[in-house]
C-alpha positions as CSV (number, residue, x, y, z in Angstrom):
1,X,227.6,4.7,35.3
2,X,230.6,5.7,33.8
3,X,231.3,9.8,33.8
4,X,234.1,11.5,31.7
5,X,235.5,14.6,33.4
6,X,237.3,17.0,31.2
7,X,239.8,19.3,33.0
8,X,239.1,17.7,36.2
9,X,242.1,18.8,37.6
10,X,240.8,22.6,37.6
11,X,239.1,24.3,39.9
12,X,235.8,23.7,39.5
13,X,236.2,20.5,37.5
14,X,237.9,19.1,40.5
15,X,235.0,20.4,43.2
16,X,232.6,18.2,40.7
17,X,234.4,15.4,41.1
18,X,234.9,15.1,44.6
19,X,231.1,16.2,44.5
20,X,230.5,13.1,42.3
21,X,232.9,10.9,44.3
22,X,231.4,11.8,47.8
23,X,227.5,11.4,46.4
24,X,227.2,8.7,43.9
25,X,230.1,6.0,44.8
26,X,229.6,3.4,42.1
27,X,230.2,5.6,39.8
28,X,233.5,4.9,37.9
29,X,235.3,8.7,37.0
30,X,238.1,9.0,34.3
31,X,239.4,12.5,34.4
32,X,241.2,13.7,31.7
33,X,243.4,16.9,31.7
34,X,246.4,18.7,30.3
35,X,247.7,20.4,33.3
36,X,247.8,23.8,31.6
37,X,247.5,27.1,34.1
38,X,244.6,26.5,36.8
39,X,245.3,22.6,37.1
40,X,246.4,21.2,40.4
41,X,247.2,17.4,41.3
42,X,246.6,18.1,45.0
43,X,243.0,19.3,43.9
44,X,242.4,15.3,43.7
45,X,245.7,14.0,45.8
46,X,242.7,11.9,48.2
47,X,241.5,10.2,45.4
48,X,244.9,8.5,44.2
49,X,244.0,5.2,45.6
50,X,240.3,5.5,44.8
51,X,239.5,1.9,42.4
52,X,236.8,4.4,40.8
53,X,238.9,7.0,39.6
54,X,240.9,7.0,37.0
55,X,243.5,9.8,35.9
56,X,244.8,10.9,32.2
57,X,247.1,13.2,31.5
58,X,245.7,14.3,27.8
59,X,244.3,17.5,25.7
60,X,240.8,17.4,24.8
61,X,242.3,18.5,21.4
62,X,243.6,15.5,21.0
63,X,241.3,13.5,18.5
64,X,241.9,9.9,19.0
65,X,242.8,10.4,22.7
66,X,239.5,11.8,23.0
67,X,237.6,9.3,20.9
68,X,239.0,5.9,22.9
69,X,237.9,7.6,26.1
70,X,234.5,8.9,25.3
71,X,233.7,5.6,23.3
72,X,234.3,3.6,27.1
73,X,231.8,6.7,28.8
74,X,228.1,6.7,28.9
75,X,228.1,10.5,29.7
76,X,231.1,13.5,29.6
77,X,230.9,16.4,31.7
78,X,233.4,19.2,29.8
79,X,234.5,21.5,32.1
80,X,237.9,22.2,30.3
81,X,238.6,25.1,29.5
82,X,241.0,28.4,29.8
83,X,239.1,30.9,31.9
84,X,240.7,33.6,32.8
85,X,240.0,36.8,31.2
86,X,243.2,39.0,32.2
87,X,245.2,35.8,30.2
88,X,242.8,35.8,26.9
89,X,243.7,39.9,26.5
90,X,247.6,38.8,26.2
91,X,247.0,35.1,24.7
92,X,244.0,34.8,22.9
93,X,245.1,32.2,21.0
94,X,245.4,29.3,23.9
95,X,241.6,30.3,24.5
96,X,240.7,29.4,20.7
97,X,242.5,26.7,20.8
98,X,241.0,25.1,23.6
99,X,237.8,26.2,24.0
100,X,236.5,26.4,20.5
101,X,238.9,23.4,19.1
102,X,238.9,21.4,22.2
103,X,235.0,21.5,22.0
104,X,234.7,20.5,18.5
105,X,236.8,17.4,19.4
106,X,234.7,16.5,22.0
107,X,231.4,16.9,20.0
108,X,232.7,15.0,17.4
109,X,233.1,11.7,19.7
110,X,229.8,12.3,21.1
111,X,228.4,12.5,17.5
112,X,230.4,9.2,16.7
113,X,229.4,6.9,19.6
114,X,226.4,8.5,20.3
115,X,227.1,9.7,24.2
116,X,225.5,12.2,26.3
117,X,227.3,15.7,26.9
118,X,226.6,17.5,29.6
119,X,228.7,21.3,28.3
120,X,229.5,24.0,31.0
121,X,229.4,27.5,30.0
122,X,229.5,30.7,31.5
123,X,227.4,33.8,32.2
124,X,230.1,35.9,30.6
125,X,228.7,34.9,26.9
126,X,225.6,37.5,27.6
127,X,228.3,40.2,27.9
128,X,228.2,43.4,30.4
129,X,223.5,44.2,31.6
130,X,223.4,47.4,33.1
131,X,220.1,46.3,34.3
132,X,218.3,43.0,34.5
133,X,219.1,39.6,34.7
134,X,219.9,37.4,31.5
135,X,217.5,34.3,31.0
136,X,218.4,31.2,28.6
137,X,216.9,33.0,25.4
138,X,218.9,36.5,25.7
139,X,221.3,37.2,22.8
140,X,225.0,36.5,23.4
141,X,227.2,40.0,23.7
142,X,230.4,38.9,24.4
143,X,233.3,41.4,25.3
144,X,236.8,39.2,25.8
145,X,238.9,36.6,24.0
146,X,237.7,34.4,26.9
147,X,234.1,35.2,27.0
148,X,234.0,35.1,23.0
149,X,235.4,31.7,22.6
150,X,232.8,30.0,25.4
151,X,230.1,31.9,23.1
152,X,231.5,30.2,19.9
153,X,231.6,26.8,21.3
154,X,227.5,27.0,22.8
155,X,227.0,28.0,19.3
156,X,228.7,24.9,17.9
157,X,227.0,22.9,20.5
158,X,223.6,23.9,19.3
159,X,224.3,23.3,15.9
160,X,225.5,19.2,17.0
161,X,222.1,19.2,18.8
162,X,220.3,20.7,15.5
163,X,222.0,19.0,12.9
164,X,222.6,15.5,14.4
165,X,220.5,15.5,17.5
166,X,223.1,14.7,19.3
167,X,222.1,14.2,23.4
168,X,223.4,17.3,24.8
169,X,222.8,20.0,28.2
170,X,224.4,23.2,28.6
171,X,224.8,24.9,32.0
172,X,226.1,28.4,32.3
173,X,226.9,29.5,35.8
174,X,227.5,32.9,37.3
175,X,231.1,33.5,39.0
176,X,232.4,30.7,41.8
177,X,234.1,30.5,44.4
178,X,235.6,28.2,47.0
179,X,238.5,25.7,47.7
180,X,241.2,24.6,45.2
181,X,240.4,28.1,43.5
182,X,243.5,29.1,41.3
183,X,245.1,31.8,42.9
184,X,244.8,34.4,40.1
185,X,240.8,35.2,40.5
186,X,239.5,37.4,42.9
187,X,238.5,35.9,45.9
188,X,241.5,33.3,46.6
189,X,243.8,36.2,45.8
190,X,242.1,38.4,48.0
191,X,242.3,35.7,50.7
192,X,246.2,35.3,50.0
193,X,247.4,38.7,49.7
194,X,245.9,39.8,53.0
195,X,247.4,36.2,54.8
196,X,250.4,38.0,53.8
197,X,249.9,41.4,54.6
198,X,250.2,42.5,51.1
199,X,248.6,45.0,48.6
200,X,245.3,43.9,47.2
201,X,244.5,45.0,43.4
202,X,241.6,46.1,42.1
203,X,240.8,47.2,38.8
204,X,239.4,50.7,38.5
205,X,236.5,51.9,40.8
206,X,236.5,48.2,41.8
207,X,232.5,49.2,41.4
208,X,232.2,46.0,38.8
209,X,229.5,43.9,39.8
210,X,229.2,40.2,39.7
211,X,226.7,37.4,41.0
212,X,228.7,35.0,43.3
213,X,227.5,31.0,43.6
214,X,229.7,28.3,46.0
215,X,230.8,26.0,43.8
216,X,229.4,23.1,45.4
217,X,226.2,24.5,44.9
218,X,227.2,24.5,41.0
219,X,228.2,21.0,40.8
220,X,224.9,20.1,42.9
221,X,223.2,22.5,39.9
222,X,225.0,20.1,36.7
223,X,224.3,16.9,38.6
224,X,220.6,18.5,38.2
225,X,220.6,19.2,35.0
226,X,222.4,15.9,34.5
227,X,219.5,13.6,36.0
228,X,216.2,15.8,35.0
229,X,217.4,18.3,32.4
230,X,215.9,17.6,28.3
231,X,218.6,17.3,25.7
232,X,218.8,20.4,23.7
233,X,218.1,22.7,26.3
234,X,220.6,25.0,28.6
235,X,220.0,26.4,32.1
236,X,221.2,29.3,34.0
237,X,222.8,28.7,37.3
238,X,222.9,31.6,39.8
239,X,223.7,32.3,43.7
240,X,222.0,35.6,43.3
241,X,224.3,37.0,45.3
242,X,225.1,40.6,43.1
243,X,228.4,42.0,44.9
244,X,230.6,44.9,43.7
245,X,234.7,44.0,44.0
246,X,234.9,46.6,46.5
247,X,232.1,44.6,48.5
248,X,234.2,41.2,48.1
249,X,237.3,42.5,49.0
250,X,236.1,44.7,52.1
251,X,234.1,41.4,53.4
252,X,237.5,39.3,53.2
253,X,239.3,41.8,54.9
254,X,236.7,42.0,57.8
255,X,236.5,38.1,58.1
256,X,240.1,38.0,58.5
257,X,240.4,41.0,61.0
258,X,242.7,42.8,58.0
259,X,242.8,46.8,57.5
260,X,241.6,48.2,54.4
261,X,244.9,50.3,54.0
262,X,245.8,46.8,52.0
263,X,243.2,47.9,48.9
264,X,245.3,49.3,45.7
265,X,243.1,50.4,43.2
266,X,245.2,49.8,39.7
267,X,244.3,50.8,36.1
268,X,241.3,49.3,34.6
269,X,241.2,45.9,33.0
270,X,240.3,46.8,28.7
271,X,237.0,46.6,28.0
272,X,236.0,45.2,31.6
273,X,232.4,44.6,32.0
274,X,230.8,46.2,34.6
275,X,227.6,43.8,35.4
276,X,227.0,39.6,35.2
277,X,223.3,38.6,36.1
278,X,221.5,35.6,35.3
279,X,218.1,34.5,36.0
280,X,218.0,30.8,36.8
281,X,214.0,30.5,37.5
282,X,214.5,27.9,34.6
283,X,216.3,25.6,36.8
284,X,214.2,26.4,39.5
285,X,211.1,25.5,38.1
286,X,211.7,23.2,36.0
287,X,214.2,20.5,37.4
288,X,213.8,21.8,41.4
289,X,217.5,23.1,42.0
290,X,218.1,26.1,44.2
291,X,221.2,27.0,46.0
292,X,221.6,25.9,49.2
293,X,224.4,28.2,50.8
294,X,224.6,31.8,52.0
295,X,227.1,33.4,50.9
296,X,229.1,34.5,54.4
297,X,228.4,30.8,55.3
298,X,230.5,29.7,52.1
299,X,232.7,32.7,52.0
300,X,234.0,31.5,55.4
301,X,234.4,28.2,54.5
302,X,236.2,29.0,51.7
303,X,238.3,31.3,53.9
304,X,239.6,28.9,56.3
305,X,239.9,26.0,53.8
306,X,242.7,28.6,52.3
307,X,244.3,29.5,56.2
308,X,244.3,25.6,56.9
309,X,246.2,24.5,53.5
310,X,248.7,26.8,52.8
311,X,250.9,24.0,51.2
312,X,248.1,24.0,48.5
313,X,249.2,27.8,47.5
314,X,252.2,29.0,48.6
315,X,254.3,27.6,45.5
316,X,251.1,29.5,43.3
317,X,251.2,32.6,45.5
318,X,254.5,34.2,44.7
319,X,253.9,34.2,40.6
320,X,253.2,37.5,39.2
321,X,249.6,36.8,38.0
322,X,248.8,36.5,41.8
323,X,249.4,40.1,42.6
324,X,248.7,41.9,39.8
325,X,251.1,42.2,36.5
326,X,251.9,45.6,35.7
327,X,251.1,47.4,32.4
328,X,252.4,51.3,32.3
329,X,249.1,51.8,30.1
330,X,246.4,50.7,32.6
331,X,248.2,51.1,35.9
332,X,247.9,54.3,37.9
C-alpha cells in the first residue's frame, strides 16, 4: 500500500505517520509539506533512514507537484492545513489559500487518477452549541476565517463525491492534544509557560469549553474510517472529554506541582466560541472505533514527552505567538 500524507510534518499529520509507520510496516509513506507555521522536521527526525518513507518539500497548491505524487498513491490522507484560529483573525488569506485552494488541488488529482481520499476536518465547521452534541447531519455554523475555510473545503468535497463519485471519507475530530504539538495551542503552551515559570493566558472567563481526544486515539479513529468507512460518508471523532480552559490550565498546573498565581486572564479572542461537541456514536457503531485513553493518562504523557524534549521547543517557545500577542483592544 502506498499512502500520501499531506502536511505530515504538522502536528497531528506527523502523530499519523508515526502511527502508520509503527502499525502497518509495509506500507510505503511519501509525505509532502511546505513547512509553513506548525511544521517541524524533528516531528519525523527517526524516520530519516526509514526505506518506507519518503519526504517532499512541496505545497499542496501546487498542481503538477500534486498530480505526479497522487498519480504513484493508491490512497491520500490530507491533513494540511492552517489551523490556528488566533492566525486566520490577522491572515485570513493564508487560510483560503490553503485550505480551500489547496483542497481543490488535491480533489482534482483524485478525480484524474481515480484515488481514494481520506479528508480531515474539524469540529469547528458546526460553529459555537450551547447545548448538545453535533452529529454528521447538523448544519455547518461557522464563526472564524479558520473554521470557515475547513467548512468550504467539506462542501467542495461533497460536491467531488456527488458530481464525479469520486472515492472519498471525511473525519472531523474534536480538539487534540499530545507530543510534537505546535507551541501556540493551549495545552503545549500551558505546559511551556509554567516549565518556565511564566504567565499563562487565557482568553476572557477562560469558561470556553472544548472536547479534548489524544491524538493517537485520532489517527487510530482515520485508520478506521480508512479500512471500514463507505465512500461518501464522514464521521465524527470525539474523546468526550468536555473541559473548560480554566479546567485544562488548572489540571497542568497541578500535574506539574505549579501555583495558580501563573493564570493571566487577557481580553477575549473576537467572536470566540464558547462550546465544541460532537457525537461520534456513528463511528462507534458503525466501523467499532472508540477511544482508548483517559484523559489524565494522556495528559501526563503528553506532559512528560514536553519536560523530556525540550530541544524540540525551546527555539518555538520564545516567539510571541507562544505567550500571547498583545492587542490594546482585547487585552485588559
Amino acid at each position: 500500500m502506498k499512502i500520501l500524507v499531506t502536511g505530515g510534518l504538522g502536528f497531528i499529520g506527523s502523530n499519523f505517520i508515526l502511527y502508520v509507520s509503527k502499525h502497518f510496516p509495509d506500507f510505503k509513506i511519501t509525505n509532502v509539506d511546505a513547512e509553513f507555521v506548525g511544521s517541524n522536521r524533528l516531528n519525523l527526525y527517526e524516520l530519516k533512514n526509514k526505506k518506507n518513507y519518503e519526504y517532499i518539500k512541496g505545497n499542496i497548491c501546487n498542481r503538477d507537484l500534486m498530480d505526479r505524487l497522487v498519480e504513484k498513491s493508491d490512497v491520500v490522507f490530507n491533513f494540511a492545513a492552517e489551523s490556528h484560529v488566533d492566525r486566520s483573525i490577522t491572515d485570513p488569506e493564508a487560510f483560503v489559500n490553503s485550505n480551500i485552494f489547496g483542497t481543490y488541488s488535491i480533489l482534482e488529482s483524485v478525480r484524474k487518477h481515480k484515488r481514494k481520499l481520506i479528508h480531515i476536518s474539524t469540529d469547528e465547521v458546526f460553529g459555537s452549541l450551547k447545548s448538545g452534541s453535533a452529529d454528521e447531519q447538523l448544519r455547518f455554523n461557522p464563526s472564524s476565517p479558520y473554521s470557515s475555510t475547513k467548512a468550504s473545503a467539506e462542501l467542495l468535497v461533497n460536491s467531488y463525491c456527488t458530481t464525479f463519485d469520486a472515492d472519498i471519507i471525511i473525519t472531523r475530530c474534536t480538539n487534540n492534544f499530545g507530543p510534537r504539538q505546535f507551541p501556540e495551542k493551549l495545552i503545549p503552551k500551558t505546559i511551556i509557560l509554567a516549565i518556565k515559570n511564566k504567565k499563562i493566558p487565557i482568553f476572557g472567563t477562560g469558561r470556553n469549553v472544548r472536547d479534548w481526544i489524544f491524538v493517537v486515539d485520532h489517527c487510530e479513529a482515520i485508520m478506521t474510517a480508512f479500512k471500514k468507512g463507505k465512500p461518501g460518508q464522514s464521521y465524527n471523532i470525539s474523546g468526550y472529554n468536555e473541559l473548560s480552559n480554566n479546567q485544562i490550565v488548572r489540571k497542568i498546573l497541578r500535574m506539574l506541582g505549579k501555583p495558580t498565581s501563573l493564570i493571566k486572564y487577557v481580553g477575549d479572542r473576537p467572536g470566540h466560541d464558547f462550546r465544541y461537541s460532537l457525537d461520534s456514536t456513528k463511528i462507534k457503531k458503525e466501523l467499532g472505533w472508540k477511544p482508548k485513553y483517559g484523559f489524565e493518562e494522556a495528559l501526563d504523557i503528553t506532559i512528560r514527552w514536553y519536560l523530556e524534549n525540550k530541544k524540540w521547543w525551546k527555539g518555538l517557545s520564545e516567539k510571541q505567538m507562544l505567550v500571547g500577542k498583545k492587542n490594546s483592544k482585547y487585552d485588559k
